[in-house]
Every structure is written in structure tokens, then in C-alpha cells.
Steps between C-alpha positions, in 0.01 A plus 500: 500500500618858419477781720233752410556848639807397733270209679686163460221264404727187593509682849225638552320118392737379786360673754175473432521115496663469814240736697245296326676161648507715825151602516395098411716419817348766700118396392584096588642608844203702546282205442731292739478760774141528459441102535715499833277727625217310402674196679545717790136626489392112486686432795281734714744813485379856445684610141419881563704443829715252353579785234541761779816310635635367220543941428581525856829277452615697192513812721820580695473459812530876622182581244278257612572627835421833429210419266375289828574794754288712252189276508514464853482900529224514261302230684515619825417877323182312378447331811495162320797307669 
């Protein structure tokens, strides 16, 4: 393939293909991700809590602490501890 106003076809068709592999991989792991938590939910767990920690691990520790400091204020400013 030529290029055609400075844009490398061979390149540009290079990238495209691999963020097309990429976004096949990312749509099967979705589906795999979403059947655990269909497992899970089978199992008798709550997936909207299950969901809620699995964000809570990705957090560093110091932000989750702070983002659970903050609710706590809130809660007791709403009287709903």
C-alpha cells in the first residue's frame, strides 16, 4: 500500500488490526468477567457488593481511607450511620 497524503497505509492497517485483536480480547474477557459474576451471584453473593470491593481493592490504600473517612462524615451529617 502507498501512502496517500503522508499516511502510511501499511502502518496505519497495522494498527488498526492490532486494536481490533485488542478490542476482541477485551470483549471475551468482558464476557468471562461477567460469567464469574454470575457464578458468584449463583452462589448466594450480592454482585453490586461483590462489585463494590472488587473497586475497593484497586484503590490505594490511603484513598480508600479517605474516601471511607468521607462517607462516614457525610453519614453522620445525614444522621444515617
Amino acid at each position: 500500500m502507498s501512502d496517500v497524503g503522508g499516511v502510511a497505509g501499511d502502518r496505519l492497517r497495522s494498527f488498526v488490526e492490532r486494536i481490533e485483536r485488542l478490542e476482541e480480547e477485551k470483549a471475551a474477557l468482558a464476557a468471562d468477567i461477567k460469567e464469574v459474576y454470575s457464578e458468584a451471584k449463583g452462589s448466594g453473593f450480592d454482585v453490586k457488593i461483590l462489585r463494590q470491593v472488587v473497586r475497593l481493592r484497586k484503590m490505594d490504600q490511603s484513598d480508600r481511607h479517605e474516601q471511607e473517612e468521607l462517607l462516614d462524615l457525610y453519614k453522620r451529617a445525614l444522621d444515617i450511620t
